[in-house]
C-alpha positions as CSV (number, residue, x, y, z in Angstrom):
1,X,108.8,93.5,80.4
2,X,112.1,93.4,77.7
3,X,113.1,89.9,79.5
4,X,109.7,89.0,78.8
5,X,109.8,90.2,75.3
6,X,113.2,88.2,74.4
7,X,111.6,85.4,76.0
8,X,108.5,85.4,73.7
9,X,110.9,85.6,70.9
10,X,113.0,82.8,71.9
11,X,110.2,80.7,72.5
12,X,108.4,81.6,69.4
13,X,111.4,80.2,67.3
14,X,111.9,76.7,69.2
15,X,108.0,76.3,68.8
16,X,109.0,72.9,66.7
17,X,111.1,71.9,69.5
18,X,108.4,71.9,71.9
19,X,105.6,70.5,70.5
20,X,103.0,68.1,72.4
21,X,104.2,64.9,73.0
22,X,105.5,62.9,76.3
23,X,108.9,61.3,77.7
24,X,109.3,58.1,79.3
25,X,108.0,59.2,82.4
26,X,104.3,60.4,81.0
27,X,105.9,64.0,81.4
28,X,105.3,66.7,79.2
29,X,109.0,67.4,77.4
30,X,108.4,71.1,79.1
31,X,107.8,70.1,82.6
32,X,110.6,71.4,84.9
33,X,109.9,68.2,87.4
34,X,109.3,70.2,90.4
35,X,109.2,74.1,89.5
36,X,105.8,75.2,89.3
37,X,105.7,78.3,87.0
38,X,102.3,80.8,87.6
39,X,101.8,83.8,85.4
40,X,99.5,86.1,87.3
41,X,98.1,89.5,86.3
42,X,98.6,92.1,88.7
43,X,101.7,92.4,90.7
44,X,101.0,92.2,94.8
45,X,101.3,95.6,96.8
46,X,102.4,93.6,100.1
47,X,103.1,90.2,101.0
48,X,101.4,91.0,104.5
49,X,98.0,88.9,104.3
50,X,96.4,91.6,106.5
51,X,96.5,93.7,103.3
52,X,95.4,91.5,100.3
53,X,92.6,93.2,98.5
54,X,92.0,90.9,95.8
55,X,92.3,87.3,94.7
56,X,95.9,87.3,93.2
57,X,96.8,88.3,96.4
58,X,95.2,86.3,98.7
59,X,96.5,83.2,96.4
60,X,99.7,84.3,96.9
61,X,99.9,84.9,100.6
62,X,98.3,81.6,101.2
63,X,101.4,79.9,99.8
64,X,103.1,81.3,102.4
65,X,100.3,81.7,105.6
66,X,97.5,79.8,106.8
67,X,94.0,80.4,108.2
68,X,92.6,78.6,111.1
69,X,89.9,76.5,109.0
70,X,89.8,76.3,105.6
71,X,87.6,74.6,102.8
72,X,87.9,71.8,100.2
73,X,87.2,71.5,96.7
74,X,83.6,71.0,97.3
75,X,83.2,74.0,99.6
76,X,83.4,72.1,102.7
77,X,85.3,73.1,106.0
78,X,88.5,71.5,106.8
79,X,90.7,72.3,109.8
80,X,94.3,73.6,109.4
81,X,96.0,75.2,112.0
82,X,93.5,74.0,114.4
83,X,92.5,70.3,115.2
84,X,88.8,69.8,115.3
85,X,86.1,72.7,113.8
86,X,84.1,73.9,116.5
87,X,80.4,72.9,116.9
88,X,78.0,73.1,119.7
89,X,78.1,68.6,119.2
90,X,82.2,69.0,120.2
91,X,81.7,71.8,122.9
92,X,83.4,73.7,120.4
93,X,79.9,76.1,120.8
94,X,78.5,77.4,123.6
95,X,74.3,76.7,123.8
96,X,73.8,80.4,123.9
97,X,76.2,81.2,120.7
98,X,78.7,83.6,121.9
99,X,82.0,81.8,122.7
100,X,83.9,79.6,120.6
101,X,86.6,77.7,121.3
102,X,89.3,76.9,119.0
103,X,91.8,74.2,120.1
104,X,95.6,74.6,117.9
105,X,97.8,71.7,116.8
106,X,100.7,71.2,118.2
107,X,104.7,71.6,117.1
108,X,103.5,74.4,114.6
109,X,106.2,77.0,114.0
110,X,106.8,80.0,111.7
111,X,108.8,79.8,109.1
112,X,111.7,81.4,111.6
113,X,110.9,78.5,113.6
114,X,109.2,80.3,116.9
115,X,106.5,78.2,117.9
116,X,102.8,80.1,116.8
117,X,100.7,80.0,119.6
118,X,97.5,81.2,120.7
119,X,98.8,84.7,121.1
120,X,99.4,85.1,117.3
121,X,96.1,84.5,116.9
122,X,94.5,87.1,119.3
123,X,97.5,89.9,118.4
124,X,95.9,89.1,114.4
125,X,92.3,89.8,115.4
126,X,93.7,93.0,116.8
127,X,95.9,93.7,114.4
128,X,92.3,93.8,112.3
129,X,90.6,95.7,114.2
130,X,93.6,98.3,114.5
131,X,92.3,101.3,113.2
132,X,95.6,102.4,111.8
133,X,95.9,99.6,110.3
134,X,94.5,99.2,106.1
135,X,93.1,96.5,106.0
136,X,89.8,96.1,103.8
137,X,87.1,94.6,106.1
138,X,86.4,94.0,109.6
139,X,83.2,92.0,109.1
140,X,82.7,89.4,111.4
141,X,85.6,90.3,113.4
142,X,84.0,93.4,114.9
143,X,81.3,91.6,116.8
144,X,84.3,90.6,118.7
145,X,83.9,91.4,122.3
146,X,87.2,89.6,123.8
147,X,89.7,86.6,123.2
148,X,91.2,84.7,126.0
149,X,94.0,82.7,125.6
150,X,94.1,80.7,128.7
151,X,97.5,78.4,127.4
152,X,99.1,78.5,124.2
153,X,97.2,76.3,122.3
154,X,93.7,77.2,123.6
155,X,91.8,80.3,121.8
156,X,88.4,81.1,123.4
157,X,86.4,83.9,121.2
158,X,83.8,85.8,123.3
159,X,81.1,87.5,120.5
160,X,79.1,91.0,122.0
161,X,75.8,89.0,119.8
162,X,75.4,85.7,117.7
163,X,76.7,86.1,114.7
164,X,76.1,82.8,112.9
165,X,78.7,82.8,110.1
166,X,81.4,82.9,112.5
167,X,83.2,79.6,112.4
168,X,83.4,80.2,108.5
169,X,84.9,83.7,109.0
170,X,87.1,83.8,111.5
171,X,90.7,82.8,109.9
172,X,88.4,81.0,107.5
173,X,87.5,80.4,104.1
174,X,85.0,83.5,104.0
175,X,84.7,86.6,101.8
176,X,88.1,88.4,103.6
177,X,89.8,85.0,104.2
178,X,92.4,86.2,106.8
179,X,95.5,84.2,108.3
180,X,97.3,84.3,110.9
181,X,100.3,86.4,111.0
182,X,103.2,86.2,113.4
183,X,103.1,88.3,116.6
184,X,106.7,88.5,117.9
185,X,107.7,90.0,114.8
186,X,104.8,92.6,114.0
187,X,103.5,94.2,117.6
188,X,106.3,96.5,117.8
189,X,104.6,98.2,115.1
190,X,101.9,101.3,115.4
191,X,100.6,99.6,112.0
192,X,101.6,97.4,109.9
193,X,101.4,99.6,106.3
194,X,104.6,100.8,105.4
195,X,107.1,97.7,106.8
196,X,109.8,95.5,106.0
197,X,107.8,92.3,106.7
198,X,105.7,93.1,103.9
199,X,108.2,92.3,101.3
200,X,110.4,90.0,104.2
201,X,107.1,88.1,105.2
202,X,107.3,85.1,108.2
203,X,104.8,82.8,107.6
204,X,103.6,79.3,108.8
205,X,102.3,78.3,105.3
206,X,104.1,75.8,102.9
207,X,106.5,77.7,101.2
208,X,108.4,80.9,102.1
209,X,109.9,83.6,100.0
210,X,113.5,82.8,98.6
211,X,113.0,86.6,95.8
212,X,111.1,89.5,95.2
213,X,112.4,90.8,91.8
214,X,110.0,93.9,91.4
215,X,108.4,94.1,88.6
216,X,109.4,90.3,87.2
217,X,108.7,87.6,89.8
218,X,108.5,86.1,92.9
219,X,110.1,83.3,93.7
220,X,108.9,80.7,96.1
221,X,111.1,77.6,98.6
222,X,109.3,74.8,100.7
223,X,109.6,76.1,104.4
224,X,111.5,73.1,106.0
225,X,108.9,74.1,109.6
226,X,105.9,73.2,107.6
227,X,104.0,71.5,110.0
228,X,102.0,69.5,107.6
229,X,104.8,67.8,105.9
230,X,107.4,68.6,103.3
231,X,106.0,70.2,100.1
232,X,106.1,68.6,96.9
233,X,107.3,71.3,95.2
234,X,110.7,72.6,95.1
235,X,110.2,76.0,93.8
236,X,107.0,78.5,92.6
237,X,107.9,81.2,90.1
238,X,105.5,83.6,90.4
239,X,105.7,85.7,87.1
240,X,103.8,89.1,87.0
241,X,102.5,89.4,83.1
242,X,99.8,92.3,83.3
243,X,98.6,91.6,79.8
244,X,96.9,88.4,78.9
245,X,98.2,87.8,75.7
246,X,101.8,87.7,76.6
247,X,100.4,85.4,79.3
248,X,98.7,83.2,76.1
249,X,101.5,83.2,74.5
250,X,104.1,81.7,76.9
251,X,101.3,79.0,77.8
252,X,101.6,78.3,73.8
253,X,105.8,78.1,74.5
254,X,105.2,76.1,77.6
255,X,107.3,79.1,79.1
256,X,104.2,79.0,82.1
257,X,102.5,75.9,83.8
258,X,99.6,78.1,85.2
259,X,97.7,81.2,83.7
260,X,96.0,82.6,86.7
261,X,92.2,83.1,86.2
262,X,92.2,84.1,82.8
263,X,89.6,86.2,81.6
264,X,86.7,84.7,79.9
265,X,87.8,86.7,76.3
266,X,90.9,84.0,76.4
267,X,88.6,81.0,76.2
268,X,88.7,80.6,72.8
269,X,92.3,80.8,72.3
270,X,92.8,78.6,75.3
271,X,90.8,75.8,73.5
272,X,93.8,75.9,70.7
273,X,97.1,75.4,73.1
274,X,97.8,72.0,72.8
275,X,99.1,70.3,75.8
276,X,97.3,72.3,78.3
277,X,93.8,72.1,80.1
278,X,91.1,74.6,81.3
279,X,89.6,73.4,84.7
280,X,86.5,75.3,86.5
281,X,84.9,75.1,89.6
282,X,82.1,76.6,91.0
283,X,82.5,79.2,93.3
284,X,80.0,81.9,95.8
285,X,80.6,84.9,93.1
286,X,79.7,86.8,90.0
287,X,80.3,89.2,87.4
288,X,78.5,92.6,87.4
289,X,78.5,96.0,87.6
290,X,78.7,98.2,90.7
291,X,76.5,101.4,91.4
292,X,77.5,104.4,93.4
293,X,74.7,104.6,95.2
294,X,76.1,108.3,97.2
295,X,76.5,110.0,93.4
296,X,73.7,111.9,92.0
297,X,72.0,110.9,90.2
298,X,73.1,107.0,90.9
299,X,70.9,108.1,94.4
300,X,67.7,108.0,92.5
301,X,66.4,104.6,92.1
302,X,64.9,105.2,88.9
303,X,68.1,105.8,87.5
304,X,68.9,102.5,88.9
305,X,66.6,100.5,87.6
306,X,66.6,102.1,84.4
307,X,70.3,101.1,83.7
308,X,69.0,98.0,84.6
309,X,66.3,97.7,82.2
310,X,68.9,98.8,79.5
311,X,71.5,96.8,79.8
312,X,70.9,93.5,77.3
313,X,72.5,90.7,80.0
314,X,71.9,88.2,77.2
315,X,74.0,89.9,74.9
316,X,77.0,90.3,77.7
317,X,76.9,86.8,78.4
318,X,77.1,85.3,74.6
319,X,79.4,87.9,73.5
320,X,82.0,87.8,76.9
321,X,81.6,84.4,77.8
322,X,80.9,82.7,74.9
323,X,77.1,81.5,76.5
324,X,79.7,79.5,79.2
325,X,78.4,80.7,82.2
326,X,74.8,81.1,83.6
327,X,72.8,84.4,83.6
328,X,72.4,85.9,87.3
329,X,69.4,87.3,88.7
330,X,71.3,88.5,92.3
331,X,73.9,87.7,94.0
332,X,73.6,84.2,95.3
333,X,73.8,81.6,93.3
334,X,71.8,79.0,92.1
335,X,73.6,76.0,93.3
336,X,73.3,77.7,96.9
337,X,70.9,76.6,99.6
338,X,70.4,80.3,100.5
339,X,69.5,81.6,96.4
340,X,66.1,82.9,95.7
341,X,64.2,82.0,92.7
342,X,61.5,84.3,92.9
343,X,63.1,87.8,92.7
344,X,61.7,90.5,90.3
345,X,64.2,90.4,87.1
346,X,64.7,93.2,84.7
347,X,64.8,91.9,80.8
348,X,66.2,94.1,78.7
349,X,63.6,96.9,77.6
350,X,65.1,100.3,76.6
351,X,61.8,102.1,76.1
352,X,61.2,101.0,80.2
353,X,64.6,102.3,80.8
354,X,63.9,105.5,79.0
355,X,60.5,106.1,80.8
356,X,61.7,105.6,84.2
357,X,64.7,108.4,83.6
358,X,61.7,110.6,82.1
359,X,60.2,110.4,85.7
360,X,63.6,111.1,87.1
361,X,63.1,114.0,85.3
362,X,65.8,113.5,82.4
363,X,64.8,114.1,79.5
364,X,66.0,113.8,75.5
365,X,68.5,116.0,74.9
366,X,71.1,117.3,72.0
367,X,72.7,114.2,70.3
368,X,69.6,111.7,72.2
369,X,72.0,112.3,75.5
370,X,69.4,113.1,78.1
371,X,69.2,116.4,80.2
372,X,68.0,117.9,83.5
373,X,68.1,121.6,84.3
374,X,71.0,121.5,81.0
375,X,73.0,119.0,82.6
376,X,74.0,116.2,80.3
377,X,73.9,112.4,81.9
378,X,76.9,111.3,81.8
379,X,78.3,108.5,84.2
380,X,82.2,107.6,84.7
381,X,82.7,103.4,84.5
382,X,86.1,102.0,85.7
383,X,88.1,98.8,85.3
384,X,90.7,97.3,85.7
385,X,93.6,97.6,82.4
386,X,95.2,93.7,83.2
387,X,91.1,92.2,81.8
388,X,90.4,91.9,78.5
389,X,86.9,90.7,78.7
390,X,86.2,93.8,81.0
391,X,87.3,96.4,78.7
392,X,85.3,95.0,76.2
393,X,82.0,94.3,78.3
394,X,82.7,98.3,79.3
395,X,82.7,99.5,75.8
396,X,79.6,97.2,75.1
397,X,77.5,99.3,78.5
398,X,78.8,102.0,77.2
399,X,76.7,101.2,73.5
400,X,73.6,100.1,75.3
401,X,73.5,103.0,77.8
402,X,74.2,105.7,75.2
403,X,71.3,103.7,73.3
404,X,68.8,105.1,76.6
405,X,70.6,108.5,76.4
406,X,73.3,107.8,78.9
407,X,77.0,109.1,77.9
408,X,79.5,106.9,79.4
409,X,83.1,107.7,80.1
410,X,85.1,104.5,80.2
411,X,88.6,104.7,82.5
412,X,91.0,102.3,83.0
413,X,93.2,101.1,86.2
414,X,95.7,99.0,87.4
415,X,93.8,96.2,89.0
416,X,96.1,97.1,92.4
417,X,95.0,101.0,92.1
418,X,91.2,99.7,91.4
419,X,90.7,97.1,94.2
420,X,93.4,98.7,97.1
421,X,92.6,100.1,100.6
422,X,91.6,103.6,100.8
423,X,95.0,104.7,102.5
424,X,96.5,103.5,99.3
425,X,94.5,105.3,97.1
426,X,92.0,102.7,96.0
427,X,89.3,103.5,93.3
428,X,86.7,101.5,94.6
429,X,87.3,102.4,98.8
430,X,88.0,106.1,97.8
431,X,84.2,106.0,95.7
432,X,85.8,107.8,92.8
433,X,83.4,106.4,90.5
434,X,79.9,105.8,89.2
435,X,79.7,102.3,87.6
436,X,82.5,99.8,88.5
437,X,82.8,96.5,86.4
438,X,84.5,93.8,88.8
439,X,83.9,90.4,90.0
440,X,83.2,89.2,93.7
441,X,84.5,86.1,95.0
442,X,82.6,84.9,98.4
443,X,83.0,82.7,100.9
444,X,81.6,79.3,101.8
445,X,78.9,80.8,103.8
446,X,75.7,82.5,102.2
447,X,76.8,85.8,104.1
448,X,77.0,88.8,102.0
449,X,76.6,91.6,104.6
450,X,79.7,93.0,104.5
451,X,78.4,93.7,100.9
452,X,75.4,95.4,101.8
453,X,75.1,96.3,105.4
454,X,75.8,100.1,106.2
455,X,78.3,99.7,108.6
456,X,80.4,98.3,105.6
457,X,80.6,101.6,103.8
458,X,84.5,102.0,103.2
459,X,86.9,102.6,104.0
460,X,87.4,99.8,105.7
461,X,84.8,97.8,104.5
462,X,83.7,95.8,101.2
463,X,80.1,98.0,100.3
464,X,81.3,99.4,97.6
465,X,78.4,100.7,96.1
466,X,77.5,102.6,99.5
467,X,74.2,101.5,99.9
468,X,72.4,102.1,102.9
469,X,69.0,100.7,104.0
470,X,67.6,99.8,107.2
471,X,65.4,96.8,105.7
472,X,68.2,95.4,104.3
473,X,70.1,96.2,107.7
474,X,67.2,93.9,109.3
475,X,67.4,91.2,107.0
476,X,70.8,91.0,107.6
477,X,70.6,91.0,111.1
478,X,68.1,88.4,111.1
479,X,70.8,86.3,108.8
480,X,73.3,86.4,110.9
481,X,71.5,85.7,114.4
482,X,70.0,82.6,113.6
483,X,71.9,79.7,113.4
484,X,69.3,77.6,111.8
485,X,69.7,76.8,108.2
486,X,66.1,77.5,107.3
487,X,65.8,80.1,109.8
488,X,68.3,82.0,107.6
489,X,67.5,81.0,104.3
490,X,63.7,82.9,104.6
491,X,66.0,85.6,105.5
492,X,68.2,85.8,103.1
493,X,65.1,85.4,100.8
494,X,64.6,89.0,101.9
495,X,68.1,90.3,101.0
496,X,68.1,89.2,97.4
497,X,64.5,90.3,97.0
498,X,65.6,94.1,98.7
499,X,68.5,93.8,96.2
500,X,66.3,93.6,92.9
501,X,63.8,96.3,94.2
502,X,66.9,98.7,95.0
503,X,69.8,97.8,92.5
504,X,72.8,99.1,93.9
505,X,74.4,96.6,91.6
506,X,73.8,94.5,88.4
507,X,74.1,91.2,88.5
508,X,75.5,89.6,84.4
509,X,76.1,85.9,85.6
510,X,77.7,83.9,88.3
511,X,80.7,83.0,88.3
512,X,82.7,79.7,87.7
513,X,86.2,79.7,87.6
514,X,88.7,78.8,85.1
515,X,92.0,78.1,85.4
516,X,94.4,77.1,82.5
517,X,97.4,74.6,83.5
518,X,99.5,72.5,82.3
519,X,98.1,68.6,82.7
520,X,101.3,67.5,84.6
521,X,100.8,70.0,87.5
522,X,98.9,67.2,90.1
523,X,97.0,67.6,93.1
524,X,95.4,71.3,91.9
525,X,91.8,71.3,93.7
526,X,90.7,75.0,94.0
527,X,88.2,75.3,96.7
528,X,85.2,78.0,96.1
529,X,87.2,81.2,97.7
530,X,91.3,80.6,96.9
531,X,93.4,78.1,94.6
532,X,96.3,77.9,97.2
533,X,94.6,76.4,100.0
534,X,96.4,72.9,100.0
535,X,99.5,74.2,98.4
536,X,102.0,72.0,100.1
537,X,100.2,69.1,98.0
538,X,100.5,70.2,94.9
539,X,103.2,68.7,92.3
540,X,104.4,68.5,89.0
C-alpha cells in the first residue's frame, strides 16, 4: 500500500501535466499503447478457476482459461473451445435429453503447449465433483451420470435426468461459469487446494501469468499457443487497491485504465474524471440482502416478512444508487423471459412489520428493542470492507430495523473471507451470519436452483440463505426438466411467487453493471456473467 501511496502523491502533483487532451494518433497522452492497467478490489485466493468464488476472480482466471461455450455482449451463446453448440437440430441433443455431445476444435494447446483434449475436459468435471476438492457449486454437474471420450476431440455427456439448462452450464456462461483446467498437470493431486498451480497456473486462455507480486499486482503476457490468434494486448497489470477511493483517485491521475465494478457510491465522482467513461450492461443479478433462514429466529417467517415490510427499498435505491437502477421485486429480472410480474410485494410499512413480530411473539421492549422470554432481537449483518455503497446501505438497515425494534450488529469482511469456500473459512458457506448484504451475478439461463434448491445448502453449494422447501424443490424440478421455453417459464412463475411468500432474501434492485474505463481501451463488450470473455480482442 506505501508504493501506492507515493504513487498517489506523485500523480497528484503532475495533475497539470496530464490533463485531458489527445496526441496525433486520437490517443489519450496517458495511454501506455498496449498495457492495459485494471485496479480491482479484492486480491484473488488462487489462480485455479476451480476455486473462484466471486466475480473478480472469475474475471481474472478467464484471462488466462476458457470455458467450452461462452456468451456475447447480448447474452447470447457463442462457442469457444468447442466448434458448434449442441442442439437437438445439429445432433448435438439426443431426442430423449440425456446425452450431449460436444465436438473440440482442433490445434488447441495449453499455454505449456500439450495439446487439450477431450480428457481435460472429463478429468475437470471430476475434478468438480471431487469431494476433496473446494470448489463452491456442483449444480448442474451433479446430474452427471458419465462422460465418454471416445477420441480426443469428441466429449459425449450422459445426464442420470434432463436437466434443461445444461448446454448453458456445463463450461458455460452460467451462474459457476467453470473452465477447463489442464489434466496432465493436476491429476497427480488428492485435491487441488493447497498447490503450486494455483499461483503457477497452465491455462489455454489468452494471456498467461508473467508475476504474482502479493499484495501489489499481477502481471499478465499474451500466451503465444492461443489458439484464437495473437492478443492485442501486450501486457495486463492487474493492481489490487482494496479501497475505492485510492482506486478514484488514480483513475483521476490516469495511473489505471479500468476501475473494476465500482460501487454505485462512486457514481458521482466518476461523472467528474475527465477523460474517462462509465459503461453498463445489463446482467441476470441483483442487489439484496440474504437471510439465514437455519438461525432462530430468521426460521420464523414472520420475522421474515417483517424485515421485509420494514425495510424502505425506495429509500435504498435513491440514496445508494442515485435512483440509477430499477427497484426488484425477486430475483429475475424484468428484461427476462422467465420474470414474473404478478408476485406479492412488500411496500415499506413499519406498523405491518411491527405487528407480524408481535405474533412471532416479540414484543416492545427496554429502549423500543423488542423482547421474547427477555431476549433482546438482535441480528448480526455482514459485508464486505472493499464496498462503500454496502457499508453504507448496512448502516441505513440497520436505522430502519432498529426503527421496528430490531438491534443490528453491523461487521465487516474482506470480500475474499466473506464470499470463500467453507474449507477456507468463508462467512457466507460457514453460515456465520444472520443478514448478509451481497450481490448475485447469474448466468444466461433463467436457472436459479442452485440458489434455492435444498441440495445446494453449503458447503459446497451457492444457497446461502439455507432455505429448504419441497414446493420450491418441485418447481425447480419442473424448471429444469422441461426443455420448452413456456413450459418453464409457468414454472418459474412458481419460484418467484414461493420466493415472495417465504423471503429467504430481499430483493433492493437488479443489477446493471458499470464499469469505469479509459475511452482508448477498445473492443471491451462485457457479456451478462464476466467482462473477460473475449479478452484476446481487447486493445488500447
Amino acid at each position: 500500500m506505501k508504493r501506492w501511496t507515493a504513487l498517489i502523491v506523485l500523480a497528484a502533483a503532475l495533475a497539470g501535466c496530464s490533463k485531458a487532451s489527445t496526441t496525433g494518433t486520437g490517443q489519450n497522452p496517458w495511454t501506455k499503447p498496449g498495457v492495459l492497467r485494471i485496479a480491482v478490489q479484492a486480491e484473488p485466493k488462487s489462480l485455479d478457476p476451480l476455486l473462484a468464488s466471486d466475480t473478480t476472480d472469475n474475471m481474472i482466471t478467464r484471462l488466462m482459461f476458457e470455458p467450452l461455450i461462452s456468451a456475447n455482449a447480448a447474452g447470447d451463446p457463442v462457442p469457444i473451445l468447442v466448434k458448434t453448440i449442441p442442439t437437438r437440430r445439429n445432433g448435438g441433443i439426443s431426442n430423449d435429453g440425456l446425452t450431449i455431445t460436444y465436438h473440440l476444435r482442433k490445434g488447441i494447446t495449453w499455454s505449456d503447449g500439450v495439446p487439450l483434449t477431450s480428457a481435460d475436459v472429463k478429468f475437470t468435471w471430476q475434478a468438480i465433483m471431487n469431494p476433496n476438492n473446494d470448489v463452491i457449486s456442483r449444480h448442474g454437474y451433479g446430474n452427471i451420470a458419465s462422460i465418454d471420450t471416445p477420441n480426443p476431440l469428441t466429449v459425449i455427456v450422459h445426464l442420470k435426468k434432463r436437466f434443461s439448462p445444461f448446454v448453458n452450464t456445463f463450461f458455460a456462461e452460467s451462474d459457476s461459469p467453470y473452465t477447463i483446467v489442464p489434466k496432465h498437470i493436476l491429476d497427480k493431486y488428492p485435491n487441488v487446494n493447497q498447490i503450486p498451480f494455483n499461483s503457477e497456473p497452465v491455462g489455454a486462455g489468452p494471456f498467461r501469468l508473467a508475476e504474482w507480486v502479493k499484495g501489489d499486482h499481477l502481471t499478465l503476457v499474451p500466451n503465444k499457443h492461443f489458439f484464437l490468434g495473437a492478443p492485442k494486448l501486450k501486457r495486463i497489470i492487474i493492481h489490487f487497491i482494496p479501497d475505492e477511493n485510492t482506486s478514484l483517485t488514480l483513475l483521476r491521475t490516469h495511473n489505471i485504465d479500468w476501475m473494476f465494478e465500482p460501487s454505485y457510491e462512486t457514481y458521482a465522482t466518476l461523472k467528474t474524471i475527465p477523460g474517462i467513461v462509465v459503461r453498463h450492461n445489463n446482467i441476470n443479478g441483483y442487489e439484496g440482502m440474504q437471510i439465514n433462514t437455519a438461525h432462530p429466529p430468521l426460521n420464523n417467517v414472520l420475522v421474515r416478512r417483517a424485515l421485509a415490510y420494514g425495510i424502505d427499498k425506495k429509500e435504498l435505491l435513491q440514496t445508494l444508487t442515485f435512483g440509477e437502477e430499477t427497484m426488484a421485486t425477486e430475483d429475475l429480472p424484468n428484461w427476462m423471459w422467465a420474470y414474473n410480474p404478478h408476485v406479492t410485494v412488500y411496500p415499506y410499512d413499519p406498523t405491518k412489520a411491527q405487528a407480524l413480530l408481535a405474533r412471532a411473539g416479540w414484543l416492545p421492549g427496554p429502549g423500543g428493542i423488542r423482547t421474547k422470554n427477555g431476549k433482546r432481537l438482535s441480528l448480526l449483518l455482514v459485508t464486505n470492507s472493499s464496498n462503500a455503497t454496502r457499508y453504507k446501505e448496512a448502516q441505513l438497515i440497520q436505522r430502519m430495523l432498529k426503527h421496528i425494534g430490531i438491534a443490528v450488529q453491523i461487521k465487516l469482511f474482506n470480500t475474499s473471507l466473506l464470499f470463500a469456500p467453507a474449507g477456507m473459512g468463508g462467512i457466507l458457506q460457514k453460515g456465520t451470519y444472520d443478514l448478509a448484504l451481497d450481490g448475485w451475478f447469474s448466468g444466461i439461463d433463467p436457472d436459479d436452483s442452485s440458489n434455492y434448491e435444498c441440495k445446494n445448502i453449503p458447503p459446497g453449494g451457492y444457497n446461502y440463505t439455507r432455505y429448504c422447501s419441497k414446493a420450491m424443490d418441485a418447481a425447480q424440478r419442473d424448471a429444469l426438466s422441461h426443455y420448452s421455453r413456456a413450459a418453464r417459464k409457468v414454472a418459474y412463475a412458481k419460484v418467484e411467487d414461493l420466493l415472495s411468500r417465504d423471503v429467504p432474501q430481499i430483493f433492493f434492485w437488479w443489477d446493471r453493471q458499470a464499469q469505469a474505463v479509459n475511452p482508448d481501451f477498445k473492443g471491451f463488450h462485457p457479456n451478462p456473467v464476466t467482462e473477460s470473455w473475449n479478452a484476446w480482442q481487447w486493445s488500447i
